[in-house]
N, C-alpha and C positions, 0 to 999 in steps of 0.2 A: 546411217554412219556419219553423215556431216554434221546431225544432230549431236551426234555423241560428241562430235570434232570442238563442235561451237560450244558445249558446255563444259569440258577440257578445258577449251583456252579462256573459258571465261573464269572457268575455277583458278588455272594459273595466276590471270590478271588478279583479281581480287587479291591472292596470295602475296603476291608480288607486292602489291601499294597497302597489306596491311603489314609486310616488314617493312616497307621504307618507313611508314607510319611510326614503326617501331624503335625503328632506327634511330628517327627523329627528334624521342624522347631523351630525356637527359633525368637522371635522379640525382638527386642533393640530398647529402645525409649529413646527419651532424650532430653534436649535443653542447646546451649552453648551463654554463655553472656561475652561481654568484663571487665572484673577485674575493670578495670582502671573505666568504669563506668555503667556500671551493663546495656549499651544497649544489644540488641539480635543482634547477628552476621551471619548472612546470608552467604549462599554459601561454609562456610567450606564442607572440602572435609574430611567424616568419612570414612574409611574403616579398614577391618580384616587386620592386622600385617600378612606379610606375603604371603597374598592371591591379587588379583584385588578387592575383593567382597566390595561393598561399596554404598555410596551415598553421598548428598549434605545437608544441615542443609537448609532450606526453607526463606521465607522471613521474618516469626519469629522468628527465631533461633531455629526452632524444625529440628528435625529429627526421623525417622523411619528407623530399618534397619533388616529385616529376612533374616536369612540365614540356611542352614543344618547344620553346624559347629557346635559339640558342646561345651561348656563353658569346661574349661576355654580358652578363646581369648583375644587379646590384640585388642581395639581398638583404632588409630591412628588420631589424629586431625591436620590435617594442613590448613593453610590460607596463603596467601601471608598479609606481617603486621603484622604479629603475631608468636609465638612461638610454635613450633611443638608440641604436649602435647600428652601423652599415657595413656589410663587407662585399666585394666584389669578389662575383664567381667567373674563372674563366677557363676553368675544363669542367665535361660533362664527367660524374662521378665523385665529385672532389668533394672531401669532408672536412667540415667546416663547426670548429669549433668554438665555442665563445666566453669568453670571459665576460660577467656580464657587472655593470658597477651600478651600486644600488643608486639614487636618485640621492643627490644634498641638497633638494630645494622643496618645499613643500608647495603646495597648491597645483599639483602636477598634473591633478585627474581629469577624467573629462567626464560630464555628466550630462543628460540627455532631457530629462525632467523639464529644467528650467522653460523650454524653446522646442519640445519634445524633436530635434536636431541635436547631437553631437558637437559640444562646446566644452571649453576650458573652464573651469570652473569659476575661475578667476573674472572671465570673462560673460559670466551668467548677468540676465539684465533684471533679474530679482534674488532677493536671499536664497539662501541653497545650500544644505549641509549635507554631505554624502561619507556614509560611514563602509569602508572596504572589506573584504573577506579578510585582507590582514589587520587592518582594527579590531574586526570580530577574537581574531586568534588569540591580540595580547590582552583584550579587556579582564576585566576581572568577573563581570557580571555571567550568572550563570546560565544565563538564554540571550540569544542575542536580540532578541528582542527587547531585555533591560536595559540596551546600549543606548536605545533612541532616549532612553528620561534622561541623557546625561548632556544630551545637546541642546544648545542655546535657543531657549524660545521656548522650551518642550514642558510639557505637564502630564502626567503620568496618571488616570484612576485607579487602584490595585484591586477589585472585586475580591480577589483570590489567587491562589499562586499560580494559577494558568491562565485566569481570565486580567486580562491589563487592557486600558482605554490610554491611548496616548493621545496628545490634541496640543496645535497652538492655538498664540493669540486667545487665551480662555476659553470658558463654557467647556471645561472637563467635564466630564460624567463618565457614568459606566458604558453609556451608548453614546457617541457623538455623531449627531448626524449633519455636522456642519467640518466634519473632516473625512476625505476621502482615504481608502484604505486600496492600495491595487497589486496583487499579485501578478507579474508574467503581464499586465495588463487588463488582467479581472477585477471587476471590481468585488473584494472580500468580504462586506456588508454582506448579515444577514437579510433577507430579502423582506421578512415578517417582524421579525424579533428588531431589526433594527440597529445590532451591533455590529463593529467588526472583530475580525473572528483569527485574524492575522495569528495571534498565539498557539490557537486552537488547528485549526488544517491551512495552516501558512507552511511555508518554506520551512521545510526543516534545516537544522542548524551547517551541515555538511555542503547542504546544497547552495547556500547564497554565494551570491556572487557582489550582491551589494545591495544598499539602501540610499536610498534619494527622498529627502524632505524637504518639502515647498510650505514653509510659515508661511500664512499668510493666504489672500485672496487667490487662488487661482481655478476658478469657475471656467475662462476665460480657453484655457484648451481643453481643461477635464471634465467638463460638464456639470451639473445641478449636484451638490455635496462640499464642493469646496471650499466653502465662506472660507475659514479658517486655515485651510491647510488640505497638503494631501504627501500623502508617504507611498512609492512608488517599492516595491521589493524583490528585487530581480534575481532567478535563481541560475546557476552555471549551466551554459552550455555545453554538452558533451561531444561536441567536438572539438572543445579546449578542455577541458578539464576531465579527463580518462582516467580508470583505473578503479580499484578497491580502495575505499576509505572507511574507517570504522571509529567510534569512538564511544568511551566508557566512562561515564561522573557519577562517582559514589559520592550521597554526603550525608548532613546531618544537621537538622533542624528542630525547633522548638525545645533547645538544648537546655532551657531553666527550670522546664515543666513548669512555666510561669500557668500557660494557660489550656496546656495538654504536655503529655508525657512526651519524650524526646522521641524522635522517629526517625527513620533512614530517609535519603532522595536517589531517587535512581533515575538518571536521563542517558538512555544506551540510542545511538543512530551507525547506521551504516547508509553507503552510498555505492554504487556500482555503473562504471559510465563505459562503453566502448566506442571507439569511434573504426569505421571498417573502411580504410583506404576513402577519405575524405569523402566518402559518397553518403552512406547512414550513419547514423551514429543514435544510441542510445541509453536510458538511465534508468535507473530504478534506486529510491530512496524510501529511509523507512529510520522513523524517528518515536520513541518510545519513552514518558516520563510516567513515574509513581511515586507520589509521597504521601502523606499525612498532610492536610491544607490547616493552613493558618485560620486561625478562629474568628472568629467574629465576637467581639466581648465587651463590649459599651454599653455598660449600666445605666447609664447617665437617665434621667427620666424624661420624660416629651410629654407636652401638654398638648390642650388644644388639634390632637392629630385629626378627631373629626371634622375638623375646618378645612385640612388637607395645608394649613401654612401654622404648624405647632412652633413648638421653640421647648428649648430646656431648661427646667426647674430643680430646684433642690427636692429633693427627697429618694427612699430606697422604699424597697417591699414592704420593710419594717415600721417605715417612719410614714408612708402614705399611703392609705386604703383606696387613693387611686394611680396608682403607679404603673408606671409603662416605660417599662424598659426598653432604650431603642434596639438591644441584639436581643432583647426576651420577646416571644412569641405567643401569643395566646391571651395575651393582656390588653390587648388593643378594645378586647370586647368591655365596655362602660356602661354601666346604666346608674339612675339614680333610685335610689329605696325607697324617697318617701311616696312614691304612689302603693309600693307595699304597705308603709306606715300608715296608711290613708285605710287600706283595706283591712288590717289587724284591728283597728281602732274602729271603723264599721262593724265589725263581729264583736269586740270587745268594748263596748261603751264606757266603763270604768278605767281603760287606759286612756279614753278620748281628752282628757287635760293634758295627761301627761306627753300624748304624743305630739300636742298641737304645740308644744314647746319644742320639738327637735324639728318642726316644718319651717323652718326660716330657710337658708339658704340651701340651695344643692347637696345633698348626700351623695355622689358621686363614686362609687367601687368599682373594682375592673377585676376579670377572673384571675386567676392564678395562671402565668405564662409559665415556660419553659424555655433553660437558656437555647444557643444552637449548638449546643455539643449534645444535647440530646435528641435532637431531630435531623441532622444532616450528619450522613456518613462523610467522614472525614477523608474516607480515602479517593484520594485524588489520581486520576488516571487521563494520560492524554497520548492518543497514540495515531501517527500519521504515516499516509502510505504515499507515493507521489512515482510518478514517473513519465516517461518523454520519449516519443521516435521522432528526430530530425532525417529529411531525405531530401538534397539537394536534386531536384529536376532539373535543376544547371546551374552554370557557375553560380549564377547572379538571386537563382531561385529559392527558398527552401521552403518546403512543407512538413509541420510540426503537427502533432498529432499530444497532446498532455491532460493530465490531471494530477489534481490532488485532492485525497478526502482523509478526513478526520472522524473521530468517534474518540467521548470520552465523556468523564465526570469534571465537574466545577461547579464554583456557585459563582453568583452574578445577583447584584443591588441595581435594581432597576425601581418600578413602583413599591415595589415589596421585595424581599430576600425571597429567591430564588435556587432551588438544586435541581443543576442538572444530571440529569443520568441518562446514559446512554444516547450523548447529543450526538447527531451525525450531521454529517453537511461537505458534500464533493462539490469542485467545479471543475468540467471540462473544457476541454478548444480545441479546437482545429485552427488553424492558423496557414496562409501563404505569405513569406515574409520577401522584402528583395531591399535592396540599399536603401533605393527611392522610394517602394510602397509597402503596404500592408494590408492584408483582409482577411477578420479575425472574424469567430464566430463561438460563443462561448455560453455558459448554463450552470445556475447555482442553485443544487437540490439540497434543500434545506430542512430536517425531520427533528424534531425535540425530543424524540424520544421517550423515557418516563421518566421526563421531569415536569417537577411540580414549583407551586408556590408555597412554600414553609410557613410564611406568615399565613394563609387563608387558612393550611391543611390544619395546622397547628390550632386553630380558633375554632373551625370546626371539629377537631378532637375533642374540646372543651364539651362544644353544644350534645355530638356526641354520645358522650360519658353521661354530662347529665345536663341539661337544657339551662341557660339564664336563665327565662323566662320564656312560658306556653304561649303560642300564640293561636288564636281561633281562626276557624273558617273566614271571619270577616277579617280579619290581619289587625285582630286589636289583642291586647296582652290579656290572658285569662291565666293568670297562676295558679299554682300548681303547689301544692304540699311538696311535693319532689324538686322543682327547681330551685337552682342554686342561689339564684336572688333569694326567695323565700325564704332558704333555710338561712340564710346567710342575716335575713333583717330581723329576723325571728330571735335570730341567737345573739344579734344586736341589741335587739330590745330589752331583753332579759338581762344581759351583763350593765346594759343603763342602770336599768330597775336593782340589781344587787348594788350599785353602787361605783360600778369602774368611773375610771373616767375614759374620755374618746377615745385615744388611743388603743387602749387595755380590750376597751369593748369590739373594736372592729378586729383586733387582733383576735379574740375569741371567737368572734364570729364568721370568718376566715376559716379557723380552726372546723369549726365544725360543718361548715358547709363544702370543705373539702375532702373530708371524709371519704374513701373509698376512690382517693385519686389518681390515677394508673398514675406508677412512677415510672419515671425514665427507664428504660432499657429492660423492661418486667415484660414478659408475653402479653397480659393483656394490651400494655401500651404499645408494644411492637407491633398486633393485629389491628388493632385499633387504627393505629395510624396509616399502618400499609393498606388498608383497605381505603383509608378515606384519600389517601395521595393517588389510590390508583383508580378515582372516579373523575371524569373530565369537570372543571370547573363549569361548562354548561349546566351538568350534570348534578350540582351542588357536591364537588368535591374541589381539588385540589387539583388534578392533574391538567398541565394545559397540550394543547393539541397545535402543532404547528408545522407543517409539510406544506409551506410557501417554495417557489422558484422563481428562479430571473432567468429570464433568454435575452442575450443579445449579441447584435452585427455589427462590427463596426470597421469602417476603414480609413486608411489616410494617405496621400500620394503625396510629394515632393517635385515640388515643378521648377527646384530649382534650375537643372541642367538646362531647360528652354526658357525661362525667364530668368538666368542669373544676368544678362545685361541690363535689364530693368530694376529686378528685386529678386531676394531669394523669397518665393512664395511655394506655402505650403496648406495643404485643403484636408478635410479628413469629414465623416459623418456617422450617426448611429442611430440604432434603431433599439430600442429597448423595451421589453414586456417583462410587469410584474404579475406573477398570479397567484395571490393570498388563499390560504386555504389551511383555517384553524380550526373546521368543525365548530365554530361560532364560541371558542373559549378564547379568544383574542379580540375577534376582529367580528365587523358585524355580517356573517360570512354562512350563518348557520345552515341557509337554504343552497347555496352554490357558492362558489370561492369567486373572489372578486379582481377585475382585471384592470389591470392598468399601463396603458402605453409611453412611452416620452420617444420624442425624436428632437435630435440636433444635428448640428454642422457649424466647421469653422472655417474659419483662414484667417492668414498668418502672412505678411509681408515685411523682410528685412532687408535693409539697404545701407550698405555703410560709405562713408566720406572719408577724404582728407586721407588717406592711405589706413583707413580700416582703425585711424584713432577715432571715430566716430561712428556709435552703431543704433540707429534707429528699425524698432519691430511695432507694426499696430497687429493686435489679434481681432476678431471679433466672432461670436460664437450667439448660434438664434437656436433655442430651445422650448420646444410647445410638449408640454402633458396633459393627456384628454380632458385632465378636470381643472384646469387652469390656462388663463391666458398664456401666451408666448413670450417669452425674454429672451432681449439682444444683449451682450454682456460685452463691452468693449474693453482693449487694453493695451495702453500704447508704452513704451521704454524706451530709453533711453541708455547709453554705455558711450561714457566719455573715458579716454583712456588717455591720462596724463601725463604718466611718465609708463618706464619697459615693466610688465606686470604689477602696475598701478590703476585703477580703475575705479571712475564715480557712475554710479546707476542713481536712474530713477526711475518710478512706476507710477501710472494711475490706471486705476481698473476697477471695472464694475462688478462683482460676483454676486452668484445670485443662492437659493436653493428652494427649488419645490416642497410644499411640508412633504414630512415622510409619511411612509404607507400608513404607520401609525397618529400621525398627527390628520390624518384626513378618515380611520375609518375604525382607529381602537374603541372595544365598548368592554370596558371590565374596570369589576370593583377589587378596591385597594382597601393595605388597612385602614382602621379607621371610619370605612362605611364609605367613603367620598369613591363616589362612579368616574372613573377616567373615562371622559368620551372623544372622538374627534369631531372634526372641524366641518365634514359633511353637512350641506341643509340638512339632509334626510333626519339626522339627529332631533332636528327642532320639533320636527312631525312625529318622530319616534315617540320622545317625552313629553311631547303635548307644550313645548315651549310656547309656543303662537298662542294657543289659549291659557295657557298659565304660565306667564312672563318670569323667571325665576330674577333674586334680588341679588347685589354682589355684597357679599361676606365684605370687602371694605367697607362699604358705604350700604348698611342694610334699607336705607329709605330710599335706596337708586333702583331699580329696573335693567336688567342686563340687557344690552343694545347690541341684536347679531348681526355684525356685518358678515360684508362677502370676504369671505377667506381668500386672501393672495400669499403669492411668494414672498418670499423676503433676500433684500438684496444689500448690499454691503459698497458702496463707493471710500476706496482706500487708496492712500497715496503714502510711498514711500521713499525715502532718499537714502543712500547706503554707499559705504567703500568697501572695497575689499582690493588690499594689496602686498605687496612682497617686500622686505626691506631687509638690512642687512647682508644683503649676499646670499638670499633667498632663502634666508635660516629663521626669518621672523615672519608669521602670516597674520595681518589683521583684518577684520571683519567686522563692521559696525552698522546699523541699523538705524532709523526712526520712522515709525511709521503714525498715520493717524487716518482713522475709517468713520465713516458715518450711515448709519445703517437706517433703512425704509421700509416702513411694516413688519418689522422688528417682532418675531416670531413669538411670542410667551403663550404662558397660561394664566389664569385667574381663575379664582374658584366664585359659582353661585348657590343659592341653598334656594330651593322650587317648596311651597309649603302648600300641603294638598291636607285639607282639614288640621287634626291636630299635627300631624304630621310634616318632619321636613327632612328633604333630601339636600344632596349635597353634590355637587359636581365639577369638575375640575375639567374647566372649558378652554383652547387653543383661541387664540386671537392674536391678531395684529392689532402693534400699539401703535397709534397714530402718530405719535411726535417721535423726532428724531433721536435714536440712540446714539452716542457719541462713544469711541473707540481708542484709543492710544498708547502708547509703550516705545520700548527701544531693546537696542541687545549690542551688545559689544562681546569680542573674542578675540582669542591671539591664539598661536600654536606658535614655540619658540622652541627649535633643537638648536640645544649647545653644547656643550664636551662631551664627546664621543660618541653623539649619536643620542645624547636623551633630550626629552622633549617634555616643556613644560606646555599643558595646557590650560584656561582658565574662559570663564563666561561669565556676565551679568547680564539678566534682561528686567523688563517689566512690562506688565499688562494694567490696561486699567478700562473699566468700563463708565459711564456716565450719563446720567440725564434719562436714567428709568423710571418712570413714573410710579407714586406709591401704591400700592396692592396689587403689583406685577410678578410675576417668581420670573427672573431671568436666567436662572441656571449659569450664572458665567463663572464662579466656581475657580478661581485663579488668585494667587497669594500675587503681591504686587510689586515683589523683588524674590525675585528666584538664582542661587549662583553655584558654578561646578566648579572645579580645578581638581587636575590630575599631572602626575608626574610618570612615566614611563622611557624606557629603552627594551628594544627586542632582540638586544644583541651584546653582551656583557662577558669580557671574559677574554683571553686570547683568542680562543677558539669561536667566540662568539654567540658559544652554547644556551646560557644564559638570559631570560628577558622578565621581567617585569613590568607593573602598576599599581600604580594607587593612585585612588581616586575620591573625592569629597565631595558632600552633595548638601546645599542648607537653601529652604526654602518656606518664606515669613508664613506665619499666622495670615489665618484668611476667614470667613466666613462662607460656610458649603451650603446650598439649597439645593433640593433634591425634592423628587417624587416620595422618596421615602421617608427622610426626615431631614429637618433642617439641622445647623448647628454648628460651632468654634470649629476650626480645626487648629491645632497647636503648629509649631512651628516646627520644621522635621530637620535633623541631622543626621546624615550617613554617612558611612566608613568606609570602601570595597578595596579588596588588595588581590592582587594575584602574585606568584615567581613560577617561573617552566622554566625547565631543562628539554633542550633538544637535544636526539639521539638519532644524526642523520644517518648513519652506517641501516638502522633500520627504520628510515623516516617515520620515526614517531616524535612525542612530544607530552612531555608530563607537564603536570601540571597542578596546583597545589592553590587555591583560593576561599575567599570567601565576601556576601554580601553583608553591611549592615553586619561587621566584624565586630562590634562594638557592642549587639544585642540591645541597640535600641527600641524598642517596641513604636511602632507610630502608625497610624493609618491616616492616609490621603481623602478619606471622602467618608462623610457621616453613615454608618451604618457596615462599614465596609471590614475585611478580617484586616487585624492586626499583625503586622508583619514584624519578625523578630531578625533575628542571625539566618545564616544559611551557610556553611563551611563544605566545601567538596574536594575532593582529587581528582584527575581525569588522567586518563590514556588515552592519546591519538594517533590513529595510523595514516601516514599518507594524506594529511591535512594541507590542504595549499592555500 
């Protein structure tokens, strides 16, 4: 019975101090609305003055907020856009409404990137352009991801309408592997392939919450990729950003039927976030595009491809019986006739005068290619799935559970034109996150799906259908009555003999040796080709095999709070495994997939003087990969601050990068016959280099000299303003930097000659003399009457001091410049917003694996106007890209980008 007693009075007590508990609590309720036009503002950040304790205002602009605290408290309103606002609370229950005034000063953000610390941006100790979920809203461009070519410094490759390589500081391509790409803090780089993939299973458009680009060197926190740059992409938290959001872009492209018929664009996303009484919160996104992709259509002819460094010449189909078109496919194959002529004239001794007059120079022919509108399905698909549980284990803790994967069609200019179909590729993570730490743990599974190379499948249709030329068990040429050479010199010979002249004759003979040629889009061509695209390039087909993955650990801690009397210091480290695995159609991988480790770690020490006008940070970061020595990568800055948001930086730092997985272990052939190989000894032993020394195509009486493959590193120094003036209506930003690079990462091509025979290969090396580096950039952002805001950029890049018979890939025009004009708020009511924006960037020269060659000088036109209709938070919306229908393409070999016109409806966009 006392038993019974004591747990009574124990159940009472409990009772008893979980109402006082309850008692103790106090709820705040409230909702805040923009002044300027009485909409509901979403996502502001409430909390207790003084404390962490806090939450987010919802997708109506309400908020809820209990705490133990009791009154009186200050609570704290901040938004990015807007003006920090404080109101005292001093009864428990009291509702608290706010008027809230948008922001008249720009430079207002804070951005994390720079110092991977929470900083003003103004106050970053290097360059640093951050574009916002509401920059996203008013641009005109139709993925936000078109938004970063419009900022200062930025160079843009367009493969195709899905596939885009963004990069500073030069050396654009379709893969950049001297610029980092990071999702959520993943890194987005395909792990095989080598590209980033940001367009493709990145942050869908609903979800961002903002972008962060670092022009420039910064190895230094981020690790081996950096040389150039890195773009950080951060997507909304769902404990700020709650609710149903949906949106719909109809449009319409290729509107001249210049180079395919006019076609629809469809990019449909929704978004779904809950958050459940600040404890979990979570989201679900799902982002869905289909058009008809921009073609690929550069007739233009390329010589010399089998050297692997061509160039372009005058002639067409018509006019040259060795013609090679850089978007036609199938014509890369060349041979010369007069060893046909040689053997006619054997068999026929009474043509032997005649023939031994056409044996002077090369006879040169090349098959009959096909454009890419006849080998690559045009329909373009790219469809993304993403989502996230946040669970606070306490105030200060959260545990994140996310992914995002994609699957879809594109093409991609890499060594040769490429279609993809059916590419897949997720990254997961786990994540424990807290003010001061982090420790992340993350994985990118990467599958190609069936995609092929166009260019190889395409050549091999050729051989196919009907063979150039037989080759014998010894691999010497024994023709063939049936091969297309044969018929091809035979029917050449003949129309000599009647009388043509050159032209007339190769034109006939052409004619007849292509007799019985699957035409575009015919069953037999359609079998033909699907059969040979779905044989793995090992395999002597087309198709390539790629189910590479990345695993990686990484963490970082903030020692400010115990060393802020000394320095603000901050530590972080990682552990990273690549495991290649192409089934031996990429990588030299055939027997088992190959492994590869890196690990690194930094710190980071900031100390500021003289009341915080003075702000010194050193970084330093050591980084070892099992197949290369270790690199320490230093970086020290500087932030003098002059006058009140006025501000002079400066940088020096060392950035480094490991070759890629492909520059140390690709083995496949391109068009043209030239073997892409990497950088590996193993290579030299493979091809027998050591005993048969191959020559360099520059200099064919030299001996190619293989040294030991190292990293390459980038020493850069930069000096930069960025400041407020005017009454904080004018933002300038200016730049100049100059870098000097060491082992300076290229390629060079060598030709290996084994009896009559010579091969060709396109070998990674470091150049031994120094690369030299420099450029500048300037900007302004100026709002003046009512809120519109002009913006405008200039930058320049320029490379120097590359030594001759080197491909450097730097691929950058050497004045590049934007300006745009917008307001997002026009009207009494303020319904109304707009832009437009300009885009002109010089003539340049592009080298590529694929093909070299001019690029023209590009002008662009983009406009947007939206009407908002808050009563049902939507937002229309009426724009277009390249309004003008300029045609232009950014990189040799790449599709041709026209107009792009859409409409959109947005629900519940914030």
């Amino acid at each position: 019975m006392r038993k019974s007693y004591s747990y009574f009075a124990s159940l009472l007590l409990a009772l008893f101090f979980s109402i006082a508990a309850i008692a103790q609590t106090v709820t705040i309720t409230g909702n805040v609305k923009n002044s300027s036009n009485q909409d509901v503002v979403p996502a502001v950040s409430v909390t207790i003055k003084g404390t962490s304790s806090g939450t987010f205002t919802d997708d109506k602009g309400n908020f809820t907020l209990t705490t133990s605290q009791k009154p009186p408290f200050t609570l704290v309103f901040s938004s990015i856009g807007f003006e920090s606002q404080e109101v005292v609370v001093n009864d428990g229950g009291q509702v608290v409404n706010i008027s809230f005034s948008p922001s008249s000063s720009l430079g207002t953000e804070v951005v994390v990137s720079a110092s991977r610390v929470p900083e003003r941006i103004l106050e970053s100790p290097v360059s640093i352009e951050r574009v916002s979920s509401a920059a996203i809203r008013i641009a005109p461009s139709a993925t936000y991801y078109d938004i970063v070519g419009s900022l200062k410094g930025v160079d843009v490759v367009t493969s195709s309408l899905t596939f885009k390589t963004p990069t500073t500081r030069g050396f654009a391509g379709s893969g950049n592997t001297r610029f980092n790409q990071l999702v959520d803090g993943m890194d987005n780089q395909a792990p095989g392939l080598n590209f980033s993939v940001g367009a493709i299973i990145g942050v869908s458009e609903l979800d961002v919450d903002n972008l962060e680009l670092l022009p420039g060197a910064s190895s230094a926190l981020y690790g081996p990729g950096g040389m150039n740059g890195t773009l950080l992409m951060t997507s909304k938290n769902p404990f700020k950003y709650t609710g149903l959001s949906f949106q719909v872009k109809e449009g319409i492209m290729n509107t001249d039927s210049r180079y395919r018929d006019a076609s629809s664009y469809h990019n449909w996303a929704v978004r779904w976030a809950e958050n459940i009484k600040d404890k979990f919160a979570y989201k679900l996104n799902m982002e869905f595009i289909q058009a008809k992709d921009w073609l690929a259509a550069d007739k233009r002819n390329y010589a010399n491809r089998a050297s692997g460094n061509g160039f372009i010449i005058p002639g067409t189909r018509e006019t040259d019986p060795n013609y090679d078109g850089i978007n036609v496919y199938g014509d890369e194959t060349t041979a010369d006739i007069r060893a046909v002529l040689q053997g006619v004239a054997a068999q026929a001794p009474f043509l032997a005068p005649y023939v031994s007059t056409l044996l002077g120079s090369p006879i040169n022919v090349s098959r009959t290619g096909y454009n890419e509108e006849d080998i690559i399905d045009p329909n373009t698909l790219n469809f993304k799935l993403g989502g996230a549980f946040h669970y606070k284990l306490t105030e200060k803790v959260e545990a994140i559970v996310a992914g995002n994967w994609g699957t879809g069609n594109s093409v991609y200019t890499g060594s040769d034109r490429y279609s993809f179909r059916d590419f897949k590729m997720g990254q997961y993570k786990a994540e424990l996150k807290h003010d001061n730490w982090y420790l992340r743990a993350y994985t990118t599974q990467e599958n190609a799906g069936q995609s092929y190379n166009a260019t190889v499948t395409t050549r091999l249709l050729n051989e196919a259908w009907k063979p150039t030329i037989t080759f014998g068990p010894d691999g010497r040429p024994q023709p063939q009555q049936s091969d297309w050479l044969v018929q091809y010199t035979q029917a050449y010979l003949a129309s000599k003999l009647a009388g043509a002249d050159e032209l007339g004759a190769h034109t006939r003979a052409r004619s007849v040796a292509d007799v019985g040629r699957p035409e575009p889009g015919s069953k037999q061509f359609k079998e033909l080709f699907d059969k040979i695209r779905g044989i793995s390039i090992s395999d002597g087909g087309g198709l390539f095999i790629e189910k590479s993955d990345l695993y990686q650990v990484e963490g970082q801690y903030n020692l400010s709070p115990v060393t802020s009397s000394l320095a603000d210091i901050l530590v972080g480290a990682n552990y990273k495994q690549y495991v290649l695995n192409s089934e031996g159609t990429l990588f030299t991988d055939s027997l088992r997939p190959i492994k590869i480790w890196e690990i690194g770690a930094y710190i980071q020490a900031t100390r500021r003087f003289l009341d915080d006008r003075l702000k010194f940070t050193f970084s330093g970061r050591y980084d070892k990969n099992q197949n290369f020595e270790g690199k320490f990568t230093p970086r020290g800055t500087v932030v003098v601050t002059v006058a009140k948001n006025n501000n002079i930086r400066f940088s020096a730092q060392t950035a480094y990068r490991f070759p890629s997985t492909q520059q140390q272990w690709i083995d496949l052939a391109i068009g043209g016959g030239v073997q892409l190989i990497g950088g590996d000894e193993s290579f030299q032993d493979y091809y027998g280099f050591k005993g048969n020394r191959p020559f360099s195509l520059s200099n064919p009486s030299q001996l190619h000299d293989f040294k030991t493959f190292k990293p390459e590193s980038v020493t850069s120094y930069e000096l930069g303003y960025k400041g407020l003036l005017g009454g904080g209506k004018l933002l300038i930003d200016m730049y100049g930097y100059y870098g000097q690079y060491t082992n300076f990462l290229a390629r060079t091509l060598v030709g290996q000659t084994t009896g009559a025979n010579t091969r060709y290969f396109s070998v990674p090396i470091n150049i031994e003399e120094d690369v030299t580096t420099y450029g500048f950039g300037i900007g302004f952002d100026y709002r003046f009457y009512r809120s519109y805001t002009l913006s405008s950029n200039l930058s320049s890049d320029v490379l120097k001091d590359v030594p001759e018979g080197y491909i450097s890939f730097f691929n950058s025009p050497k004045y590049r410049f934007n300006a745009s004009v917008s307001n997002a708020g026009i009207g009494k009511d303020k319904r109304v917003g707009f832009m437009v924006s300009y885009k002109w960037q010089d003539a340049f020269h592009y080298e590529g694996d694929f093909a070299n060659g001019d690029i023209s000088a590009i002008h662009t036109l983009d406009a947007q106007v939206s009407y908002r209709l808050p009563k049902i938070k939507s937002v229309l919306k009426l724009g277009g890209n390249n309004i003008l229908n300029q045609y232009y393409f950014n990189a040799v070999g790449n599709s041709f980008v026209g107009g792009l016109y859409y409409v959109s409806f947005g629900y519940n966009i914030f």
